[in-house]
Chimera marker file (.cmm) of the C-alpha trace (Angstrom):
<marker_set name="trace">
<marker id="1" x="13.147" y="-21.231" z="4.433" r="1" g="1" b="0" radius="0.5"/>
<marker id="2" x="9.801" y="-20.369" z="3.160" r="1" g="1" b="0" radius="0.5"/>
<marker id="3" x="8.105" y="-20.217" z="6.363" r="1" g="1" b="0" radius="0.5"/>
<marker id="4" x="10.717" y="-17.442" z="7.301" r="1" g="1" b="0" radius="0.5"/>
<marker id="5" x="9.867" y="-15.914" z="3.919" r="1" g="1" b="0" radius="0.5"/>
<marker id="6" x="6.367" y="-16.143" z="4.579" r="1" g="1" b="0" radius="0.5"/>
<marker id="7" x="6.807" y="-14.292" z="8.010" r="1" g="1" b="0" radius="0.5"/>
<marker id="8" x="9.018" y="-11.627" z="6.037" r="1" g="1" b="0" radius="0.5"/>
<marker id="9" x="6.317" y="-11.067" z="4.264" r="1" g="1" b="0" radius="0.5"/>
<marker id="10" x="3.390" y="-10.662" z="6.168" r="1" g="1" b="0" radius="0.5"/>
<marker id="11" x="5.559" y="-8.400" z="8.175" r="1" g="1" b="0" radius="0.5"/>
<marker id="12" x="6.152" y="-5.773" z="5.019" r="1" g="1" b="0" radius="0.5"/>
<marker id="13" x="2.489" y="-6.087" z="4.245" r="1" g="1" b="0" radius="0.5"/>
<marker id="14" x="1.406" y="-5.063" z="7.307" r="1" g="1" b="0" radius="0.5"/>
<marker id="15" x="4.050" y="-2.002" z="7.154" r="1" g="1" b="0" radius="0.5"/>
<marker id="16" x="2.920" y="-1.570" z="3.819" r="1" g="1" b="0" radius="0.5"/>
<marker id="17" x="-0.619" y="-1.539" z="4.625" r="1" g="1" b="0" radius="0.5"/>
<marker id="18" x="-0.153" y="0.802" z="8.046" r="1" g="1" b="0" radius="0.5"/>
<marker id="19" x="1.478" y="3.301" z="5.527" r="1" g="1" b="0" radius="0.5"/>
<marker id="20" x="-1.023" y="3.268" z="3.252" r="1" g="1" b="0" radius="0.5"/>
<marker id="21" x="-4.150" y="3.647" z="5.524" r="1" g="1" b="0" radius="0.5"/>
<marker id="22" x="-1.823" y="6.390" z="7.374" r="1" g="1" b="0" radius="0.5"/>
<marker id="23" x="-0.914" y="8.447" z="4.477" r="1" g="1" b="0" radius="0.5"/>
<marker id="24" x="-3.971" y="9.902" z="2.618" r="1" g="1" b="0" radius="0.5"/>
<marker id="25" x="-5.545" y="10.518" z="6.695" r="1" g="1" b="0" radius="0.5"/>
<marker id="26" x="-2.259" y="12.995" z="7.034" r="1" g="1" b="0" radius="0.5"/>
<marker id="27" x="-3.610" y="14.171" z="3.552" r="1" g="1" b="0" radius="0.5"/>
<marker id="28" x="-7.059" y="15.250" z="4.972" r="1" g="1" b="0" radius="0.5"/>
<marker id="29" x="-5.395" y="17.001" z="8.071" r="1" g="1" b="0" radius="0.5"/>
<marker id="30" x="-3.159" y="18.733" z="5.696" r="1" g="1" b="0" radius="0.5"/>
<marker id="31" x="-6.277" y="19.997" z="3.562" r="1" g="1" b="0" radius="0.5"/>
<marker id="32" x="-6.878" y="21.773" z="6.194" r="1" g="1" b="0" radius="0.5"/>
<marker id="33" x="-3.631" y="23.589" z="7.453" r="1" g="1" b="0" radius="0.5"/>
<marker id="34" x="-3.253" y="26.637" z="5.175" r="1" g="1" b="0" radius="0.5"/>
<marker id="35" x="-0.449" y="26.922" z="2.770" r="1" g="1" b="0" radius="0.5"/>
<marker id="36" x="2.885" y="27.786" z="4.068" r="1" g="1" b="0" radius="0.5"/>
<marker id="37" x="1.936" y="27.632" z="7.620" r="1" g="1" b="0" radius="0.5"/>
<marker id="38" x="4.040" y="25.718" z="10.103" r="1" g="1" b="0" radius="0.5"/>
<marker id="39" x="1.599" y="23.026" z="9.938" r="1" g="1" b="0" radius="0.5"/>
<marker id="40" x="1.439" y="22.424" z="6.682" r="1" g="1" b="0" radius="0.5"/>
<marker id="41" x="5.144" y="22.240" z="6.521" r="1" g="1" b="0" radius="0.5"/>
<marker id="42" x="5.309" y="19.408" z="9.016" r="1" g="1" b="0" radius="0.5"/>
<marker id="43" x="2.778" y="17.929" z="7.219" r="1" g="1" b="0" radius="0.5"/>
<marker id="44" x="5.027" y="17.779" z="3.946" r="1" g="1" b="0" radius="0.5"/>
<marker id="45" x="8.031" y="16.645" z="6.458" r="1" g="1" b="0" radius="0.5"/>
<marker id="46" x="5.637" y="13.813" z="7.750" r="1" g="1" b="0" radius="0.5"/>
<marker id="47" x="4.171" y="12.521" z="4.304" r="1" g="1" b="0" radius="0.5"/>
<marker id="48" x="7.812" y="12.673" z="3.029" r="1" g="1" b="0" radius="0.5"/>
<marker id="49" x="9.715" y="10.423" z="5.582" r="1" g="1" b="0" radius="0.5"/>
<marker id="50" x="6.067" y="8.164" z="5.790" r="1" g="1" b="0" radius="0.5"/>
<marker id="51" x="6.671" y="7.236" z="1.995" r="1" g="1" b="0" radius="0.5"/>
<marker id="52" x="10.517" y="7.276" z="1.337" r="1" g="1" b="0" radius="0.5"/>
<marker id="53" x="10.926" y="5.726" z="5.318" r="1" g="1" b="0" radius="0.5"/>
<marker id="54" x="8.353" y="3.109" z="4.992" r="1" g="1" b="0" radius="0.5"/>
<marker id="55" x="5.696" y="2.865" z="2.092" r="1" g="1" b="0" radius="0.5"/>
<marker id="56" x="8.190" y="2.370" z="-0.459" r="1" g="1" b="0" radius="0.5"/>
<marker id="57" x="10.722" y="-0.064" z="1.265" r="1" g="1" b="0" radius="0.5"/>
<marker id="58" x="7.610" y="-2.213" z="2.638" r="1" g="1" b="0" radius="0.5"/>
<marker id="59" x="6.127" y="-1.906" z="-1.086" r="1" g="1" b="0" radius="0.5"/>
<marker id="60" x="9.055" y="-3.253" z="-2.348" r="1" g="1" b="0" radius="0.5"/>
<marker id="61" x="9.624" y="-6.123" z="0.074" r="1" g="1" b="0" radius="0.5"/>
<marker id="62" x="6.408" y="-6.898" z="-0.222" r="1" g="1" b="0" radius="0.5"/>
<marker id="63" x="6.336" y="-7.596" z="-3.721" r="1" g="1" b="0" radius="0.5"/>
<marker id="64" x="9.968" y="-9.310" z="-3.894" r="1" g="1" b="0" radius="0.5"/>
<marker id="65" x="8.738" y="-11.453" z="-1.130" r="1" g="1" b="0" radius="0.5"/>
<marker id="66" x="5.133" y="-12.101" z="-2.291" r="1" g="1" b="0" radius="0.5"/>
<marker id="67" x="6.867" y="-13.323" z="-5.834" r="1" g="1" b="0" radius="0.5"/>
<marker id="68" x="9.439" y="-15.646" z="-4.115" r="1" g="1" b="0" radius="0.5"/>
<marker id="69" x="6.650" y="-17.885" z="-1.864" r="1" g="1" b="0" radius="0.5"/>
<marker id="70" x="4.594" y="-17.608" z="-5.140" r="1" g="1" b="0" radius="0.5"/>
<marker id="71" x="7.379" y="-18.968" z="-7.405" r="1" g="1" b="0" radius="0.5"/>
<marker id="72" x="8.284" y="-21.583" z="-4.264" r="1" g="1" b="0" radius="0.5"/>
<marker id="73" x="4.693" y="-22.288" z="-3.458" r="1" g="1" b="0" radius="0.5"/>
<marker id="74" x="3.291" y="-26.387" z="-3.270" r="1" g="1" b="0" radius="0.5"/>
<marker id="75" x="0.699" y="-26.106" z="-5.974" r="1" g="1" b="0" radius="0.5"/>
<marker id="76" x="2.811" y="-27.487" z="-8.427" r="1" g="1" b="0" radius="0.5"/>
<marker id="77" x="6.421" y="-27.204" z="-10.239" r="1" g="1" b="0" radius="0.5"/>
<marker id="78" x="5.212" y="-23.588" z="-11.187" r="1" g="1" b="0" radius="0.5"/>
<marker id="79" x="4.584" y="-22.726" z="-7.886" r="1" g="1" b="0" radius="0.5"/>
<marker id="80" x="1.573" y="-20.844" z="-6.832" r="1" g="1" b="0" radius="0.5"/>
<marker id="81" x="1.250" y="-19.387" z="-10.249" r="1" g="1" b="0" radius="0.5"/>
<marker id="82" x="-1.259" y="-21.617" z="-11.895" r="1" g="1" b="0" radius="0.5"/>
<marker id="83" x="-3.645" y="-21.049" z="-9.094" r="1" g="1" b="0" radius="0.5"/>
<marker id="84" x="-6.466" y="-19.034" z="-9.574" r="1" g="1" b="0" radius="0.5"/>
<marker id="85" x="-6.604" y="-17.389" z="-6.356" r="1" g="1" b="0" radius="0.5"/>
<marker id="86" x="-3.028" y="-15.946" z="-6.888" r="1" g="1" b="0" radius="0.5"/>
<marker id="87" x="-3.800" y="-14.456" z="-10.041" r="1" g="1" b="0" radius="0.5"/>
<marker id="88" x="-6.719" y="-12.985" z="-8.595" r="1" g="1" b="0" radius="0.5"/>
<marker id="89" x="-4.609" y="-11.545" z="-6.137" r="1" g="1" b="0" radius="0.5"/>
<marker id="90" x="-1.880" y="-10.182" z="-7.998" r="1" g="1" b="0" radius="0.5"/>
<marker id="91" x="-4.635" y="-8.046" z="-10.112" r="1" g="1" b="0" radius="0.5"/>
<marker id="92" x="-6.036" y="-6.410" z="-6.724" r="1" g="1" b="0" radius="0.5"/>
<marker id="93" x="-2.061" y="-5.615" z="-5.268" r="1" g="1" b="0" radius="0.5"/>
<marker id="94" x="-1.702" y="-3.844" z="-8.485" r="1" g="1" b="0" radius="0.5"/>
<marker id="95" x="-4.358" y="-1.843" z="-8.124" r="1" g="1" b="0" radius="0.5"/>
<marker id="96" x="-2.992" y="-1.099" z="-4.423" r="1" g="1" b="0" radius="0.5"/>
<marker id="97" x="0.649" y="-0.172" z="-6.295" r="1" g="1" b="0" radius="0.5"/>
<marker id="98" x="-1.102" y="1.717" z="-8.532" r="1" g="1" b="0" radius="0.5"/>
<marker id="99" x="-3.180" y="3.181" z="-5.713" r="1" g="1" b="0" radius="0.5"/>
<marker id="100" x="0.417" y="3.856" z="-3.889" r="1" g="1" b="0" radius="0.5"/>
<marker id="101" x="1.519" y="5.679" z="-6.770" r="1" g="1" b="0" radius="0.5"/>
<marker id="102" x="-0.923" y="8.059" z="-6.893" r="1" g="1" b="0" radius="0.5"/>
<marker id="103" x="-1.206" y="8.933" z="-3.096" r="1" g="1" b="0" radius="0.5"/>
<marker id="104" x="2.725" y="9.420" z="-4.128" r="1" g="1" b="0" radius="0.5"/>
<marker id="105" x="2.250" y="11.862" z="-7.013" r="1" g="1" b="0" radius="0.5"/>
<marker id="106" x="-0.492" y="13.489" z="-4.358" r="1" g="1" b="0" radius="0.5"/>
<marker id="107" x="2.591" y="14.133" z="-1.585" r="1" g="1" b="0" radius="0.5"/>
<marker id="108" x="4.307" y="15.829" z="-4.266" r="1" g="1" b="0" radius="0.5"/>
<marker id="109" x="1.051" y="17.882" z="-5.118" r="1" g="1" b="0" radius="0.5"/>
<marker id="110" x="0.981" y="18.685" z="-1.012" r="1" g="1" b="0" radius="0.5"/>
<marker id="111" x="4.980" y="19.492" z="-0.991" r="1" g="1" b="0" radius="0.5"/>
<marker id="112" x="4.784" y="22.041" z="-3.779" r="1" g="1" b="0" radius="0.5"/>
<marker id="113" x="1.411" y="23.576" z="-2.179" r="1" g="1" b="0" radius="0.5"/>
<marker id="114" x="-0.409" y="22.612" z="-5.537" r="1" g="1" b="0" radius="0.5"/>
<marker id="115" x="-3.149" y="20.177" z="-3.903" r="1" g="1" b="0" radius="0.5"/>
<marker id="116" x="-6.398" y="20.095" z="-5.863" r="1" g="1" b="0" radius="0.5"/>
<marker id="117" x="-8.389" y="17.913" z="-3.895" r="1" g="1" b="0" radius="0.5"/>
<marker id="118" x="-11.199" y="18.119" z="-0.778" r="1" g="1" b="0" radius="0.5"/>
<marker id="119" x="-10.663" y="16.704" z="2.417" r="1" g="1" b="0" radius="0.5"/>
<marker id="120" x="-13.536" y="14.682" z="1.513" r="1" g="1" b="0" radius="0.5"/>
<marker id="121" x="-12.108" y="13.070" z="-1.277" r="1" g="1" b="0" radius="0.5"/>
<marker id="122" x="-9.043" y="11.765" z="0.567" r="1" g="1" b="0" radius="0.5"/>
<marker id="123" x="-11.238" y="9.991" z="3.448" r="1" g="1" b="0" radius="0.5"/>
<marker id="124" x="-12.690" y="8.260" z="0.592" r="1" g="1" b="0" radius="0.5"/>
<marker id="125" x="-9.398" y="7.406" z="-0.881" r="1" g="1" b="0" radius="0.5"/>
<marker id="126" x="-8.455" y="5.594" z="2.712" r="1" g="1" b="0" radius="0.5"/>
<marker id="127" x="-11.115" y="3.246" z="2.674" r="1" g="1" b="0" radius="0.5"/>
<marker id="128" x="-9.932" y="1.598" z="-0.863" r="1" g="1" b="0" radius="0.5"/>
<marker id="129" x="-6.750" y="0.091" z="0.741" r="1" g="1" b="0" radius="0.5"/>
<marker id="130" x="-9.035" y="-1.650" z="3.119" r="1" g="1" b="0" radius="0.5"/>
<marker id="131" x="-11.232" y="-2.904" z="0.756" r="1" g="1" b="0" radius="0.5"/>
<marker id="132" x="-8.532" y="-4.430" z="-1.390" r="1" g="1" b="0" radius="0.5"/>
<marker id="133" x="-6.857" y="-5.630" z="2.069" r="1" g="1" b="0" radius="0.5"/>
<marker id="134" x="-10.114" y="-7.492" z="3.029" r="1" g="1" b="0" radius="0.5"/>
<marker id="135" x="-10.575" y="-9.146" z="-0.585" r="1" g="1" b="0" radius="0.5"/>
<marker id="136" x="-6.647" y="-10.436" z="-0.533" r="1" g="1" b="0" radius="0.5"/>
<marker id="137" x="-6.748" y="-11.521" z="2.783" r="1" g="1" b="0" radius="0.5"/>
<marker id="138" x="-10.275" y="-13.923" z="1.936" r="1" g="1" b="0" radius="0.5"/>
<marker id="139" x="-8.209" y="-14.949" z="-1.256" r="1" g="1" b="0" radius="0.5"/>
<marker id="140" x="-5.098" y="-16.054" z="1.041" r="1" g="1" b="0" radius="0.5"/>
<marker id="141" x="-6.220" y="-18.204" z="3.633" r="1" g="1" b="0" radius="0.5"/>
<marker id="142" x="-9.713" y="-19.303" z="1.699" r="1" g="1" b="0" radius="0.5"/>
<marker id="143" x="-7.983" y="-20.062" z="-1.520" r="1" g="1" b="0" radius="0.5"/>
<marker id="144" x="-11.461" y="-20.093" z="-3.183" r="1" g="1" b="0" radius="0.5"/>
<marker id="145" x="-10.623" y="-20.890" z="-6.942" r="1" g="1" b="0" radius="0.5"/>
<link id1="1" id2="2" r="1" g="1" b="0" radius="0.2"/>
<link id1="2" id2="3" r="1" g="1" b="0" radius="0.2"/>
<link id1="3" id2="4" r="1" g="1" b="0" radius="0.2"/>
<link id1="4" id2="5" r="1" g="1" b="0" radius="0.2"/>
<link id1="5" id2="6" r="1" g="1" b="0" radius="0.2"/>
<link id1="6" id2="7" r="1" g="1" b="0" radius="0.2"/>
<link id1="7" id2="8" r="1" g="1" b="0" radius="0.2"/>
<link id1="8" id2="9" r="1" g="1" b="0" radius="0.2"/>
<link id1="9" id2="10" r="1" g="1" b="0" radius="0.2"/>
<link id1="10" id2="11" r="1" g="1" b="0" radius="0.2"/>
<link id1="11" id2="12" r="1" g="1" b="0" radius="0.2"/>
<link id1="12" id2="13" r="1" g="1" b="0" radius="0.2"/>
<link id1="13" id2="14" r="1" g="1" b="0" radius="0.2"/>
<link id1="14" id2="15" r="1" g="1" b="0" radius="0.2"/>
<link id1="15" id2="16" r="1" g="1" b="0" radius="0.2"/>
<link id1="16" id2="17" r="1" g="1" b="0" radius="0.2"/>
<link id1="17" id2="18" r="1" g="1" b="0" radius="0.2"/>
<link id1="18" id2="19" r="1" g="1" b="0" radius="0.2"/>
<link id1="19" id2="20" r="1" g="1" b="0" radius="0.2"/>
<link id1="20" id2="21" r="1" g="1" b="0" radius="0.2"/>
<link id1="21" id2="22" r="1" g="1" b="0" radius="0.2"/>
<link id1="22" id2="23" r="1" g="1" b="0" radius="0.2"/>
<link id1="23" id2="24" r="1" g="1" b="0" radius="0.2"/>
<link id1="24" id2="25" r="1" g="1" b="0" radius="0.2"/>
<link id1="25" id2="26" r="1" g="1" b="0" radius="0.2"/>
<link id1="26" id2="27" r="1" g="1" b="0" radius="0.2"/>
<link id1="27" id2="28" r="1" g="1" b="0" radius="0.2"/>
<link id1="28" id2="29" r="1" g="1" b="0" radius="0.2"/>
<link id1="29" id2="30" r="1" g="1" b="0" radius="0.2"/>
<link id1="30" id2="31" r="1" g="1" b="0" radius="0.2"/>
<link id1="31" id2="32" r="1" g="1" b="0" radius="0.2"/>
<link id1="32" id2="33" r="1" g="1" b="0" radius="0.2"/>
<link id1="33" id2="34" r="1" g="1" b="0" radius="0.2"/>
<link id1="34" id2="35" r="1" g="1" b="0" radius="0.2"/>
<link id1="35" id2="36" r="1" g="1" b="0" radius="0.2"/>
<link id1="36" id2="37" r="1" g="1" b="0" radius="0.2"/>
<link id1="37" id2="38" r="1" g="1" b="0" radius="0.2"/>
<link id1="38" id2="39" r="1" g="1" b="0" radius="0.2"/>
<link id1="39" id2="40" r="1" g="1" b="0" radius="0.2"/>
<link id1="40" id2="41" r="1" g="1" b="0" radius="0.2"/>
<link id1="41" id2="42" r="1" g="1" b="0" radius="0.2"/>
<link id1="42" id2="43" r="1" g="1" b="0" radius="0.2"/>
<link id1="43" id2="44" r="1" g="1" b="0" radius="0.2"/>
<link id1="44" id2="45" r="1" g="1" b="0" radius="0.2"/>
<link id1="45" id2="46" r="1" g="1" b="0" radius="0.2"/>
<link id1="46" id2="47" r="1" g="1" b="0" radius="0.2"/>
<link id1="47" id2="48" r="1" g="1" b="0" radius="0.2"/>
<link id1="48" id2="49" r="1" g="1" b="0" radius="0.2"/>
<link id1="49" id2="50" r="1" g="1" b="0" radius="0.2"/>
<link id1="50" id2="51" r="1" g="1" b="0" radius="0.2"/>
<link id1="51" id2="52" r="1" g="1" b="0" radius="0.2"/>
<link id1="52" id2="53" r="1" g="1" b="0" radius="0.2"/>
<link id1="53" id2="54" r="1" g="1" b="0" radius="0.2"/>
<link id1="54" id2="55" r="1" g="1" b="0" radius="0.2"/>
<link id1="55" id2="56" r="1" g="1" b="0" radius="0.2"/>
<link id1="56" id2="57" r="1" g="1" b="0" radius="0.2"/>
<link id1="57" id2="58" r="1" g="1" b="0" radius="0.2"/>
<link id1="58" id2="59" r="1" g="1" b="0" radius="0.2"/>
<link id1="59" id2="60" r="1" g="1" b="0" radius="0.2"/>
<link id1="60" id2="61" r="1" g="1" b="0" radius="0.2"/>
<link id1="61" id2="62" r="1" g="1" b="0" radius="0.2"/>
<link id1="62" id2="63" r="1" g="1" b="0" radius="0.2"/>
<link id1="63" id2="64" r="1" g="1" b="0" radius="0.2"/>
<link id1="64" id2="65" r="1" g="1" b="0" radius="0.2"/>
<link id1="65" id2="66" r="1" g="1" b="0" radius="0.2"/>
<link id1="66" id2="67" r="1" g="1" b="0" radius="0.2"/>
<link id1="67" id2="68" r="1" g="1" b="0" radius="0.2"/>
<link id1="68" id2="69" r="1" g="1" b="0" radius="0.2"/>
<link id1="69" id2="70" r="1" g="1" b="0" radius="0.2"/>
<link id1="70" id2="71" r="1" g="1" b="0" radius="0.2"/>
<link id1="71" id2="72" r="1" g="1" b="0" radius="0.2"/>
<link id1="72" id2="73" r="1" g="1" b="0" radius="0.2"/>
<link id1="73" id2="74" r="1" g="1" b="0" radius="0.2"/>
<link id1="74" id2="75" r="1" g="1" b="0" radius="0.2"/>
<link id1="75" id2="76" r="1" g="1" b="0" radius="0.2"/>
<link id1="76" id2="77" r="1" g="1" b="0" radius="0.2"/>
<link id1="77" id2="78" r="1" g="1" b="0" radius="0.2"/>
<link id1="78" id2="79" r="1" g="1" b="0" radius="0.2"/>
<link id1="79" id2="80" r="1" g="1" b="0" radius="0.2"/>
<link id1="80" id2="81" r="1" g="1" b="0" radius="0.2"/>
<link id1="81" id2="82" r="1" g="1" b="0" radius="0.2"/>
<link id1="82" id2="83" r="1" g="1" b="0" radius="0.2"/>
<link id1="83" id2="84" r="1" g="1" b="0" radius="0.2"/>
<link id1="84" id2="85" r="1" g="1" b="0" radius="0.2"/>
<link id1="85" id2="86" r="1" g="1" b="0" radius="0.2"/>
<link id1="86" id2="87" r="1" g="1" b="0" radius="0.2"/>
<link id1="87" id2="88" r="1" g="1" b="0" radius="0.2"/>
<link id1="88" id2="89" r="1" g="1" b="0" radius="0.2"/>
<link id1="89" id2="90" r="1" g="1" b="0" radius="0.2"/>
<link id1="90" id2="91" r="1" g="1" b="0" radius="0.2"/>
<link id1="91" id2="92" r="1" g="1" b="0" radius="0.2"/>
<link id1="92" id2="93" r="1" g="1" b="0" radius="0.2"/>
<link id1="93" id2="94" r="1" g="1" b="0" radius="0.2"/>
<link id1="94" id2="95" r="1" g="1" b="0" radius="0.2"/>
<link id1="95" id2="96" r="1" g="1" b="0" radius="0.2"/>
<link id1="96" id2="97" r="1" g="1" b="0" radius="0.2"/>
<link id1="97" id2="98" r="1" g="1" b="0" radius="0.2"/>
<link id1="98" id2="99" r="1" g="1" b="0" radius="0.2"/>
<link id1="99" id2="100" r="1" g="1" b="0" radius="0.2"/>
<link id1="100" id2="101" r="1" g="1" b="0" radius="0.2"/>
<link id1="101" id2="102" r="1" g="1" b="0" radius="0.2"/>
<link id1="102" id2="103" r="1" g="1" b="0" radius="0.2"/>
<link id1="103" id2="104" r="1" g="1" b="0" radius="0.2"/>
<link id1="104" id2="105" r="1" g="1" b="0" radius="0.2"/>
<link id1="105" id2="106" r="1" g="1" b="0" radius="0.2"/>
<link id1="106" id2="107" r="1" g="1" b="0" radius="0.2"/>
<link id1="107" id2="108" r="1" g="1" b="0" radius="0.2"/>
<link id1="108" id2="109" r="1" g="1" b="0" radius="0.2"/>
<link id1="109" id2="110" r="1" g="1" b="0" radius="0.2"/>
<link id1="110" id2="111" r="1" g="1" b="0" radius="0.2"/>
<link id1="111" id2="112" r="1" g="1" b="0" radius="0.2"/>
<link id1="112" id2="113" r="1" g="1" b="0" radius="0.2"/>
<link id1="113" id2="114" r="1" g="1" b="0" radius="0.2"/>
<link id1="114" id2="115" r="1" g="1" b="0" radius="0.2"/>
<link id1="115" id2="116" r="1" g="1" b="0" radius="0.2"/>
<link id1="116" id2="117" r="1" g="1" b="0" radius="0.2"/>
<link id1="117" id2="118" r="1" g="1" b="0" radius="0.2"/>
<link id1="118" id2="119" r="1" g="1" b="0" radius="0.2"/>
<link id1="119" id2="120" r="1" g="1" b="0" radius="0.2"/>
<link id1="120" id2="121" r="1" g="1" b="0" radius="0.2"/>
<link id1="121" id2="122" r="1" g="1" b="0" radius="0.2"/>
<link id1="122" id2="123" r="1" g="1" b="0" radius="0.2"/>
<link id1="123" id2="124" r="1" g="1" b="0" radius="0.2"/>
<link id1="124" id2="125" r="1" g="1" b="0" radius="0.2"/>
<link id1="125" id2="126" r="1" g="1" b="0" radius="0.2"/>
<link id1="126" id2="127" r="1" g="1" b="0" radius="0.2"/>
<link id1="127" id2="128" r="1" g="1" b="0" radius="0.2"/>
<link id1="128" id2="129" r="1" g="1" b="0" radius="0.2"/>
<link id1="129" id2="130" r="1" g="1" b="0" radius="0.2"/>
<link id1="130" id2="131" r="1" g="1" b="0" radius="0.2"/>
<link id1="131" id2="132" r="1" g="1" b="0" radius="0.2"/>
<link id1="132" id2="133" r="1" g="1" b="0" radius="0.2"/>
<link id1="133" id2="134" r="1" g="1" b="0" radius="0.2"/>
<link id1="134" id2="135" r="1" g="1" b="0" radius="0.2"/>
<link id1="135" id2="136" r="1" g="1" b="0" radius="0.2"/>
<link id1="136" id2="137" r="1" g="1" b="0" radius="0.2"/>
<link id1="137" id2="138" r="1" g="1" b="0" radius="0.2"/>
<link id1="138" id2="139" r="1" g="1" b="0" radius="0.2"/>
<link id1="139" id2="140" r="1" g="1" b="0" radius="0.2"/>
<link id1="140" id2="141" r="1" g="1" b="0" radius="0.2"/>
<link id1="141" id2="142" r="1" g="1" b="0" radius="0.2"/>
<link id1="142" id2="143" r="1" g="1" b="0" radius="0.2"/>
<link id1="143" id2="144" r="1" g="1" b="0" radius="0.2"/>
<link id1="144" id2="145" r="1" g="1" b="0" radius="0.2"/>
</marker_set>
């Protein structure tokens, strides 16, 4: 059963992850579109069904899942949870949830026309999923600590 969990899991990550590199790009193309055009209300339609469709269900998979193997994990009769690696893990995916709730509140800034940020600041926004990606990843399979 836990390799099927496992597998589960890396599956809504991935989803997860796709969303949230996706999301804040559509958020630079929609800086662009100008307000109430036909674009930009695609662009709401898009970011919409992208969160509600597929962010938030992965999100939440993601997290039930992760919690199971962790709980079911070898380490010990605790699980994973008395590694260090894990805990160092669980601080960087809730700085991705909290990073997925404020490209969230950002949609809703973009549906009711009210953005206040550049296009630049949303193409630096994308690269912080991928650098918390890249450090949970290393913690994963290296298990350093």
């Amino acid at each position: 059963m836990y390799e099927w969990m496992k597998a589960f899991h890396v599956i809504a990550v991935i989803a997860w992850m796709a969303g949230m590199l996706y999301l804040p790009r559509l958020f630079v193309y929609h800086c662009a579109a100008e307000k109430g055009s036909a674009q930009s209300e695609t662009f709401k339609v898009m970011e919409r069904r992208l969160l509600r469709g597929i962010i938030n269900p992965a999100m939440i998979a993601t997290w039930l899942l992760g919690l199971w193997l962790a709980w079911h994990g070898p380490d010990s009769r605790y699980g994973w949870f008395t590694s260090g690696w894990l805990e160092a893990k669980l601080v960087l995916v809730l700085g991705l949830s909290a990073l997925h709730g404020l490209l969230a509140r950002w949609r809703k800034d973009f549906a009711r026309d009210k953005n206040r940020h550049s296009q630049r600041f949303y193409r630096m926004i994308n690269e912080i999923p991928t650098i918390l990606m890249i450090a949970i990843v290393i913690l994963v399979v290296v298990k350093p600590f």
